[in-house]
Structure formats: structure tokens, C-alpha cells
N, C-alpha and C positions, 0 to 999 in steps of 0.2 A: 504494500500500500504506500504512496504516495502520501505521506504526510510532512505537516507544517507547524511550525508554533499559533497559537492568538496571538497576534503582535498587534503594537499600536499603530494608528492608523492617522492619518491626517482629517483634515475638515473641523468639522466642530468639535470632535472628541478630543482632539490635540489642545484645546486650549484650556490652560486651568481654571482658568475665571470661570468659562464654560462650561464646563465638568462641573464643579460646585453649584454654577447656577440652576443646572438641570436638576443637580442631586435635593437643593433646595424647594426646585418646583415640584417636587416628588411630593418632599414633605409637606406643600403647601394644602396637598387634596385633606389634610384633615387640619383644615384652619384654625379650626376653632380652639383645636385641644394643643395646638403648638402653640397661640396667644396665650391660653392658659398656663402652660411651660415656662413660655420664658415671662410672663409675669410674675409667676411661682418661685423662678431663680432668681429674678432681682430681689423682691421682695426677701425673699431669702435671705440675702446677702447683705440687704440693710439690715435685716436683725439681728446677723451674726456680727455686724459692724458694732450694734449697739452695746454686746457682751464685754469686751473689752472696758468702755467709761464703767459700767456698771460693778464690774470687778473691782476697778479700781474706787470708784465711790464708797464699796462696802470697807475695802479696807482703810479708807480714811474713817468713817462712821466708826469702824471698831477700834482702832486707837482711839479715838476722841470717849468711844463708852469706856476703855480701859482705864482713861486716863480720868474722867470726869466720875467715877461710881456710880456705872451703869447708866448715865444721863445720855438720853437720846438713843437708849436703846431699840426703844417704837421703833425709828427712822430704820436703822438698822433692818430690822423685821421686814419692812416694808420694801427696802432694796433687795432683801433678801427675795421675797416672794414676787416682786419686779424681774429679777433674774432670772427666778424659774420657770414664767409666762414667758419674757421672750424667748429664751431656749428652746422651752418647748413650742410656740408658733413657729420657729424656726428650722425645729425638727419637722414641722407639719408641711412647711412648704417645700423643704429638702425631698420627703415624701411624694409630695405631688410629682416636682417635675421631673424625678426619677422614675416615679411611675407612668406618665405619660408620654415622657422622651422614651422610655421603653416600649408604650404600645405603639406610638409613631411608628418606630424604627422595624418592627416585629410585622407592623401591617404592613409597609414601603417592603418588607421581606419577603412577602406572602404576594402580593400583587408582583415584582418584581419574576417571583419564581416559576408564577405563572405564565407570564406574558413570555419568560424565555425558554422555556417548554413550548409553548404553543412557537414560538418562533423554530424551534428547533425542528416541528415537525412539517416545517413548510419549507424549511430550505432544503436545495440541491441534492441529490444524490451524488452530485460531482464536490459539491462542497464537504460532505460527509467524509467524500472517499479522502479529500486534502490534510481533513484535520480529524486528530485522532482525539478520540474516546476519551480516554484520562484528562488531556485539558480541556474535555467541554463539563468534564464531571467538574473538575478542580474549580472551574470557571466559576460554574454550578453554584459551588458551595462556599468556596472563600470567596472569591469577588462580590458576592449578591450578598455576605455577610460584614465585607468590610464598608461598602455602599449602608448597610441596615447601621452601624451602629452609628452614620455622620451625626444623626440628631443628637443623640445622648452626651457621643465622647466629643465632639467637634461644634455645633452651632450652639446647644445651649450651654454648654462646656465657656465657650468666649462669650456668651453676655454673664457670666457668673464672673468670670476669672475679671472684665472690665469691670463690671461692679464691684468687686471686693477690693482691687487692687487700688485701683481709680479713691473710692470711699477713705481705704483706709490711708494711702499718702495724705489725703487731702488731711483728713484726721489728726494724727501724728503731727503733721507737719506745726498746722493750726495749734496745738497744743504745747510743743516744745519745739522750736527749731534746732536748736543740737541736740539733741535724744534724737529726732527725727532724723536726721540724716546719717547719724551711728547707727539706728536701728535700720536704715536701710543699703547698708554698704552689702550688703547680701546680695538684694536683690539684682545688680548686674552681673554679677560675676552669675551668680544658680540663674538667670536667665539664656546667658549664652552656654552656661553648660547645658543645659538642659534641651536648648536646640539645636546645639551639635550634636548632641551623643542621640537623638532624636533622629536626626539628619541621617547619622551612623545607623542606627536602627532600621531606619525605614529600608536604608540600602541591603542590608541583611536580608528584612525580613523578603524584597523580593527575589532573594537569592533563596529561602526558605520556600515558598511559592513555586517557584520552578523545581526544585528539590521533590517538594510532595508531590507537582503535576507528573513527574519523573515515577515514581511510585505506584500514584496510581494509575498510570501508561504499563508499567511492570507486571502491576496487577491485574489489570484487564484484562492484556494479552495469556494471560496464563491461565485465566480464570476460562477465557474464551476458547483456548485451545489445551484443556488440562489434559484430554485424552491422548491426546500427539504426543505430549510430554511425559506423558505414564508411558506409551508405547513406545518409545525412543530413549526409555533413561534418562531423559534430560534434568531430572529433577535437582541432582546437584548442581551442575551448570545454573539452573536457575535462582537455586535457593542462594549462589554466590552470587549472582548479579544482582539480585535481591537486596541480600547483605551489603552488597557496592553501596547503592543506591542510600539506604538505609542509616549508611554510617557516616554517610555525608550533608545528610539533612541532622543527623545527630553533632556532627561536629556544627555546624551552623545556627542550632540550640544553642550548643553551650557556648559560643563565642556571643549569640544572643546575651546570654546569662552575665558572662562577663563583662558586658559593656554597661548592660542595667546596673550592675551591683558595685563595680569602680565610682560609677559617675555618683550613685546612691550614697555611698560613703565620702566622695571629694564634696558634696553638695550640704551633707549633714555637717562635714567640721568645719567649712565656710560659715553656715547657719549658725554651730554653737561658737565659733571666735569673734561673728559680731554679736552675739547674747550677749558675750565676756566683756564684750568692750559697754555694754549697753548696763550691764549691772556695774563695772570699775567707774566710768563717767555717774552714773545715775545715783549711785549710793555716796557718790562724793558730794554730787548736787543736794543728794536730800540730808547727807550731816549740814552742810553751811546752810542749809534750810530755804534754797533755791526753789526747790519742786518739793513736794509730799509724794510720802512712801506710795502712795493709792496711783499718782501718775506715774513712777515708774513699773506700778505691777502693769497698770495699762498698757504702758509700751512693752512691756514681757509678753502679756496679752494678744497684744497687737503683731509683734514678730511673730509668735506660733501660730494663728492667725491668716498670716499671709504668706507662711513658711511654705505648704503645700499648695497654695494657687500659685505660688510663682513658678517651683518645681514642675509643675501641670503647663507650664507653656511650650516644653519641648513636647509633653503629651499630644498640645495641641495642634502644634505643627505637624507631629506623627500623623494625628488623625484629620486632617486636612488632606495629606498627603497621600495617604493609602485610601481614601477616600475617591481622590481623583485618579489615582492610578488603577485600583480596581472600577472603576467607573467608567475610564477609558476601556479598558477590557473587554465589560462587559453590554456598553452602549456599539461596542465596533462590531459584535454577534447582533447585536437588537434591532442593529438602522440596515442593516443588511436587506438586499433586496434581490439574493440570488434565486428567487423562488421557483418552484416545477410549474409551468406555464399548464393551462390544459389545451389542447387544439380545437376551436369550436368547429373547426372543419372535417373533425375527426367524421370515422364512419359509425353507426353502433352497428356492434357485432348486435345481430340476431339470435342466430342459432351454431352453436358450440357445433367444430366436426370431429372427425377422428383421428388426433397424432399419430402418423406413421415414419417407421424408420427403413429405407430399403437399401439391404447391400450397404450398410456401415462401415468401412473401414478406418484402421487409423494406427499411425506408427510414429515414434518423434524423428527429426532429421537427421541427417550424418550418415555414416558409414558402417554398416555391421550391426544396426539399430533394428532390435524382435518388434514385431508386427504386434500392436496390442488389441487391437480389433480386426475380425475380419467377418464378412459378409453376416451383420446383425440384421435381421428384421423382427421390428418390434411395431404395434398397433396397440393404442391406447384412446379409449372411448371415454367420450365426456361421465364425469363421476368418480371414474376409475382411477384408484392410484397403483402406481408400478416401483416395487423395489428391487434393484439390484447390486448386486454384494459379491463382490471381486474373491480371487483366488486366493 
């Protein structure tokens, strides 16, 4: 057989913007429940902005009842259970649009799967013969799942990450100008790492991708021809190409592994050297009596806070990325238009006749080559089926 990779293709599918815009217009068909979403993120995100002041208020309130015997312990109480409303409203809208960015992406899945099934069975037999099995399977399932997850991991992923980050500079800043920008010397350095080693990943992972389409190209064939391979021994031979295959998508795991878990750890002792510098500054400011202990918990607050959205931009970039890339993929099988024509000129057959074979023969070419057919005659009547089974 005559086969090809899916490759990318020009036209519309080539451009990124495009890709994304598509993959968004996808989402658009359940309007309602994505306005719901990302109002649910924002919202979100204001209230987990609020956590921080609130932290820090309580612990001003509780020195001042330490220091005063018990006076204005009410207030206290009342910050207290202030906190644990917005918390929890905040866990209630984390809720939503995780659950809704989920049914998004789950229905975009399901419409998606369908539509390139049905596409699958209207193209070419010439087409078919080109491109092989394992990458339409592969296609199938990793591309149509990395297109499903854009909503969740990718669009409402960035209006949460702009909310929280956005809020909380503005925050900090407005509060303390030096705590504020020690508390933030993190943020560029775990931004660019985070969207290089992103960068690094994403190129991986489509090295992973072609790995698995390899596998299951391995598997098909095998699966499709198990009897040839029982009858030919071939099963060693196979089980080691097998094995090939297999231990090269394993090593592209673990080098996966290892880029995640470097960058993981260079991005945590960034994070805790500026805490360091945030609690040495901060606790000198609150002896000379500059700031109160309650705004430096804040800005503690505030960096753990915005420790994981920042980290989450190389995510985001990933999922941008494999977004359009499998999206490409699988929009260059979908706008396809190789399809089996019908001939309206055709004739209709009427009436079914009788298969005849007269005087058959047949031998392969060359020199010294045995006659493997000689004068067969065979007749086969409509209905009728005919088996025949060699030497």
C-alpha cells in the first residue's frame, strides 16, 4: 500500500490566528454556557483577589485583640466568617466554570467525532489507499482531544490567568511599592521559564504523537494480518519491531518527564528566594513600624496567590499551541473534498446474470515459472456464493 503521513497543509488551516478562530467558533455553538464560564472565572478570580486583604486584616484584628484584652474581638469574628463566604463563593465559581468549560469541550468532542466519521466515510477509496489506518485512528483520538480540551486548558485558562495577575499587580503595587516589586521579581524570570520549557514540550510532545501514530500503524497491521504472521513465524520479528517502536515513545516520556520536573524545581527556588527577600525587607519594615505584620502576611498571601497562574503561562502557551497544531491536522481531513462522485449517467442494472469463468489460465512471468492455473471453468448464479481453497 501506498501510504502517507497527515501532514499540514496550506490555506486556512496554516494560519494560527485561524486555527484558534475556528476552534473558538466551535465553542461558540453553546453560547450561553461559555458566557456563563468565563463570567464564573472572572468572578472567580476577584474573590480569590479578595483573600489575601482579608488574611491580612485578620491578623492585624488579632494582635490589636492580643494586645488590647480581647477588645474588638467581634470585628475579628466577623473577618473571620467574611473569609469563609468569600472562599467559599469562590470555590462555587471555580466549580462552575470547570464544570462547564468541561461540558463545552466534551460536546465540541462529540460533534467533532462525529462529523469526522461521517467525513471518513465519504472520502476516496484512492484516499484511503494513501493514508494509512493508525494515523486516521491516532488523528481520531489525540487530535479531536487536544482541539476538546482549548476551552478549559486554553480560553478560559487566559481570562482567569489576566484576571488574577492583572488584579493582583494592580493590588500589591497600590499597597506597598517596595514589597510590591520584591514580591514580584519572580514573576519574569517563572514567566519565561515557563514558556520555554513549554515551547520544549510542545516540540516533544509532537514527537510523542508521531511515536504513538507509529504504534498504532504497528498494531493495525498485525492485528489485520495476525494469521500470515502465525503462519510465517513472524511473531518474533514482530514483537521486536514492536519493542522498537515502543521504547522510543518510552524514551520521549521520560525526557517529557524530565523537562517538566527541572523546570518545576528551577521555578519553585526562584519563587521561594523572592518569598526570602519578601519576608528579610518586610519584617525589617514592620520592626521600624513602616507597614503592619497583617500587610506583609498579605503580600505572602498575594505571592502564593499568583505563584501558580504565573507558572500556568507556559501551560498556556502549550495549550494554545497543541490546540492549533492538532487542529490543523484534523481540519486538513475535514475540508477535504476528495469524495466518491456517483454517475447520474450511470445504467441501473436490472437483473443480476451468471459469473462465468472459461478456460482460466495463469502463471507469473520469467523463465522456468509453474503454470498456476490452467483451463478453470467456473459459473456462479446470482445468490450463490463460491469458495475456493488452494493446495
Amino acid at each position: 500500500m501506498n501510504t502517507h503521513r497527515i501532514k499540514r497543509t496550506t490555506g486556512f488551516s496554516s494560519s494560527f490566528p485561524g486555527l484558534l478562530r475556528r476552534i473558538i467558533l466551535l465553542s461558540l455553538k453553546h453560547k450561553f454556557h461559555l458566557l456563563i464560564a468565563v463570567m464564573a472565572v472572572i468572578l472567580g478570580a476577584v474573590f480569590q483577589l479578595m483573600i489575601p486583604g482579608l488574611l491580612g486584616k485578620a491578623v492585624d484584628q488579632a494582635l490589636q485583640v492580643f494586645e488590647s484584652s480581647h477588645a474588638g474581638l467581634e470585628e475579628l469574628y466577623w473577618t473571620a466568617l467574611l473569609l469563609f463566604s468569600v472562599s467559599s463563593i469562590r470555590g462555587l465559581f471555580a466549580f462552575t466554570h470547570s464544570y462547564l468549560g468541561e461540558a463545552i469541550g466534551q460536546n465540541m468532542g462529540y460533534q467533532l467525532r462525529m462529523k469526522y466519521f461521517e467525513q471518513l466515510q465519504k472520502l476516496s477509496f484512492s484516499y484511503h489507499d494513501r493514508v494509512h489506518t493508525g494515523d486516521l485512528i491516532t488523528l481520531g483520538i489525540l487530535d479531536i482531544e487536544g482541539v476538546r480540551m482549548f476551552v478549559n486548558t486554553g480560553l478560559l485558562r487566559m481570562f482567569f490567568l489576566l484576571t488574577l495577575v492583572g488584579g493582583g499587580l494592580f493590588l500589591m503595587m497600590r499597597t506597598d511599592m517596595f514589597l510590591g516589586l520584591i514580591s514580584l521579581s519572580f514573576v519574569p524570570i517563572i514567566a519565561w521559564r515557563g514558556t520555554a520549557t513549554s515551547l520544549g514540550l510542545r516540540r516533544n510532545w509532537l514527537l510523542i504523537q508521531e511515536k504513538l501514530s507509529l504504534l498504532s500503524k504497528v498494531m493495525d497491521e498485525n492485528l489485520n494480518g495476525i494469521r500470515v504472521v502465525r503462519a510465517f513465524c513472524s511473531q518474533p520479528y514482530e514483537m521486536e519491531k514492536y519493542d522498537r517502536s515502543s521504547l522510543e515513545a518510552l524514551r520521549l516520556f521520560d525526557k517529557q518527564i524530565a523537562i517538566r520536573v527541572s523546570n518545576d524545581s528551577l521555578m519553585s527556588f526562584v519563587f521561594l528566594g523572592s518569598m526570602g527577600l519578601v519576608l528579610w525587607f518586610g519584617a525589617q519594615r514592620v520592626y521600624l513600624g513602616e507597614v503592619s505584620l497583617g500587610t506583609l502576611t498579605a503580600f505572602l498571601a498575594f505571592m502564593s496567590i499568583l505563584q501558580q497562574p504565573v507558572r500556568q503561562i507556559g501551560m498556556l502557551v502549550n495549550s494554545f499551541s497543541r490546540a492549533a497544531s492538532c487542529g490543523e491536522r484534523l481540519f486538513t481531513v475535514l475540508d477535504r473534498e476528495e469524495y466518491v462522485d456517483d454517475n447520474e449517467e450511470g445504467h441501473q442494472v436490472q437483473e443480476l446474470g451468471v459469473l462465468e469463468f472459461k478456460n482460466v489460465c495463469f502463471d507469473f512471468p520469467g523463465e522456468n515459472q509453474p503454470q498456476i492455473l490452467a483451463g478453470i471453468n467456473l459459473s456462479i448464479e446470482p445468490g450463490r456464493t463460491l469458495g475456493i481453497i488452494g493446495p
